[in-house]
C-alpha positions in Angstrom: -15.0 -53.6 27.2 -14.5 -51.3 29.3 -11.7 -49.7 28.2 -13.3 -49.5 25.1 -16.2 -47.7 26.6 -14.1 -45.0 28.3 -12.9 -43.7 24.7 -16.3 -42.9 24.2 -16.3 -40.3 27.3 -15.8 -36.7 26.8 -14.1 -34.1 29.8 -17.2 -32.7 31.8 -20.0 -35.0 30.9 -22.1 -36.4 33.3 -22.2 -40.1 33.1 -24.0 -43.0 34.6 -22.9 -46.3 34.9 -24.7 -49.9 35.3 -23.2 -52.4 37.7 -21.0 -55.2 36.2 -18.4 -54.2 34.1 -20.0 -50.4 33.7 -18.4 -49.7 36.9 -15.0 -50.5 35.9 -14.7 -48.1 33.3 -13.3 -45.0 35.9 -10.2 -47.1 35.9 -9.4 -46.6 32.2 -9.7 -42.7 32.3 -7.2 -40.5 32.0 -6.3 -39.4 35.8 -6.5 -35.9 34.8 -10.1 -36.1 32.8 -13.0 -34.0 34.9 -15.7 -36.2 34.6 -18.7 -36.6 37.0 -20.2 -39.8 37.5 -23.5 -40.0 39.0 -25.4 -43.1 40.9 -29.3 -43.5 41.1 -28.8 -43.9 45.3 -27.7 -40.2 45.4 -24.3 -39.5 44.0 -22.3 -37.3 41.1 -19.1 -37.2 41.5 -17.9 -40.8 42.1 -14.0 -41.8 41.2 -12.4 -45.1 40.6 -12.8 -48.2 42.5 -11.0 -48.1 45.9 -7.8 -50.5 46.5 -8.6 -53.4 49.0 -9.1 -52.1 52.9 -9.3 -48.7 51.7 -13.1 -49.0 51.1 -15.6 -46.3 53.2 -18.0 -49.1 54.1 -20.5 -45.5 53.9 -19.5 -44.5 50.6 -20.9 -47.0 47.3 -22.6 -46.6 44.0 -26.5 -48.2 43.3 -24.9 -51.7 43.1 -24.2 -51.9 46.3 -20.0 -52.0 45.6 -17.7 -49.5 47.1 -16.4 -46.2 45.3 -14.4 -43.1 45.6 -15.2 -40.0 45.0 -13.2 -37.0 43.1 -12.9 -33.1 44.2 -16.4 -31.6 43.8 -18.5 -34.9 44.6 -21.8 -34.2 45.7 -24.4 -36.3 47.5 -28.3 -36.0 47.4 -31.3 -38.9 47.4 -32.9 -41.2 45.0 -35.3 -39.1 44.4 -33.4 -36.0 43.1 -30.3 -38.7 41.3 -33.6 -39.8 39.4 -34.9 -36.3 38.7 -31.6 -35.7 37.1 -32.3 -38.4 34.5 -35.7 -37.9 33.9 -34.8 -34.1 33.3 -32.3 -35.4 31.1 -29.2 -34.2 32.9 -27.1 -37.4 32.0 -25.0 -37.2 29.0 -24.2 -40.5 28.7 -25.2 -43.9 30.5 -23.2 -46.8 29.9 -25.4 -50.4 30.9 -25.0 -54.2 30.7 -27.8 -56.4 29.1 -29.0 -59.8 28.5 -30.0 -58.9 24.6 -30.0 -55.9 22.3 -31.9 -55.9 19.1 -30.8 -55.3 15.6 -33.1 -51.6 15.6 -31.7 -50.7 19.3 -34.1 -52.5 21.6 -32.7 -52.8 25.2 -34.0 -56.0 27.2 -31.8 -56.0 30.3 -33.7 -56.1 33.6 -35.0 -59.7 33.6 -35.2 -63.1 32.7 -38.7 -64.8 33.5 -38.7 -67.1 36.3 -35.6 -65.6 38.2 -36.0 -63.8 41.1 -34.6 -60.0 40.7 -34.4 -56.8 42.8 -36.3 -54.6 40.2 -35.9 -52.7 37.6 -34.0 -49.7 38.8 -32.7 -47.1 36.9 -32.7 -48.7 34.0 -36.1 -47.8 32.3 -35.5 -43.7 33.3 -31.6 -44.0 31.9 -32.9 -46.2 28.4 -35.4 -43.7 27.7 -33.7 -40.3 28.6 -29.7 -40.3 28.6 -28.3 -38.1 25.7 -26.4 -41.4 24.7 -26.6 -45.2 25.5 -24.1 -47.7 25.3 -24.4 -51.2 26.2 -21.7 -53.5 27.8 -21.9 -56.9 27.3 -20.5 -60.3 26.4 -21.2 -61.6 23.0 -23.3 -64.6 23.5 -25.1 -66.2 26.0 -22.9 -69.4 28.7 -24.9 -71.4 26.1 -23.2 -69.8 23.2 -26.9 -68.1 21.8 -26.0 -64.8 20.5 -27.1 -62.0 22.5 -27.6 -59.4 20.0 -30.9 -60.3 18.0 -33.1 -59.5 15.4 -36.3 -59.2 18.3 -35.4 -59.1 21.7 -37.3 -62.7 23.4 -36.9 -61.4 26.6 -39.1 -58.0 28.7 -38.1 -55.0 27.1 -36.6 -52.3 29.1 -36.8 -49.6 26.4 -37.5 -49.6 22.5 -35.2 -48.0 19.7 -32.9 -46.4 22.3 -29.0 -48.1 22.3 -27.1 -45.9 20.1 -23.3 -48.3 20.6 -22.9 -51.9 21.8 -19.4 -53.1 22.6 -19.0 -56.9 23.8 -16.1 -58.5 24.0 -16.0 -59.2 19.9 -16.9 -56.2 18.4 -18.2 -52.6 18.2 -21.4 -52.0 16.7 -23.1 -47.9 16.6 -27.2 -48.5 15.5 -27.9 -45.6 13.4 -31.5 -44.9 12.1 -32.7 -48.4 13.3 -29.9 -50.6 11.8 -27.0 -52.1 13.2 -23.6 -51.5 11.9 -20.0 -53.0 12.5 -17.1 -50.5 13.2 -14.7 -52.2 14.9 -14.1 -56.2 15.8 -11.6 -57.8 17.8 -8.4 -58.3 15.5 -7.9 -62.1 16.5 -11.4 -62.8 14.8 -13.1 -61.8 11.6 -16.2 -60.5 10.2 -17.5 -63.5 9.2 -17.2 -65.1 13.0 -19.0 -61.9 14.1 -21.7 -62.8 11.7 -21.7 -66.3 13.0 -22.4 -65.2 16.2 -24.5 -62.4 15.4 -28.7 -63.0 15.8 -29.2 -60.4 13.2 -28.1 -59.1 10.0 -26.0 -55.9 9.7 -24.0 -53.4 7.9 -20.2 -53.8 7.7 -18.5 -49.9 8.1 -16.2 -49.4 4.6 -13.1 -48.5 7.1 -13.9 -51.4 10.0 -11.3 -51.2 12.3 -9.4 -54.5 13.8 -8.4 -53.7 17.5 -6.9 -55.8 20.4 -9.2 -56.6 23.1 
């Protein structure tokens, strides 16, 4: 997934990435690719996760988990990391989620009952990113499909995902409705559909891919 995700990431945007699988997606760039990635705790500029005992227990993104940084990295605080959102600085911000609805909905900061940190970012990146993509696996460990036709759990930010990848397919949500461009090639649409809380649109040229 997110391999897939770095195809989507042009040379000199600004990008912000989720913890969880978000923050792997540095490793699938091309090493010579000038992009700057920017943290909520206060950095743009971070590179590719560092190799085991090479990690600068000073140096990590808004998860908590240790980075690098590339040539022209610059540091400030929360405060001006989230200014650069809100002013809508970030071209793209790539998040997990626990469900994404059919029109774009993003529920992905908590599930009633279990004890969280917060929200962060989230809400500030959902609603003023150039570009959203969500990261995340198809269904739920109970098998419940993730992508829905109403989100059931607190929204984080209406109409705003504009691609989901999971690890079955690729969907883009154009003008409120979902539509299949690409699916793992081991599967088919119809065991997308099957797994799938939501109708949708099937792209004339889908495209099978290896995950």
């Amino acid at each position: 997934m997110a391999r897939r995700a770095a195809l989507e990431i042009s040379p000199g945007m600004v990008v912000n990435l989720g913890i969880g699988i978000p923050s792997l997606v540095p490793n699938f760039l091309p090493p010579d690719m000038h992009v700057m990635f920017h943290a909520e705790n206060g950095i743009t500029g971070m590179g590719a996760t560092p190799h085991a005992g090479e990690e600068d227990e000073a140096l990590c993104n808004a998860g908590g988990f240790p980075v690098t940084v590339v040539p022209g990295a610059s540091y400030c605080d929360s405060a001006t990391a989230f200014g650069m959102i809100r002013r809508g600085r970030v071209d793209l911000s790539i998040l997990g989620s626990l469900q994404v609805s059919g029109k774009g909905d993003l529920a992905n900061w908590i599930i009633p009952g279990k004890k969280v940190p917060g929200m962060g970012g989230a809400m500030e990146l959902a609603s003023k990113a150039k570009k959203l993509i969500v990261l995340m696996s198809h269904t739920d460990k109970a098998g419940n499909p993730k992508i829905v036709d109403e989100c059931t759990l607190p929204l984080t930010s209406g109409r705003c995902v504009d691609l989901v990848i999971t690890d079955l397919a690729v969907f883009k949500v154009s003008n409120q409705k979902l539509i299949l461009i690409e699916h793992r090639n081991t599967s088919s649409v119809e065991e997308v559909a099957a797994k799938t809380g939501c109708t949708f649109e099937v792209q004339d040229n889908v495209k099978k891919v290896a995950y």
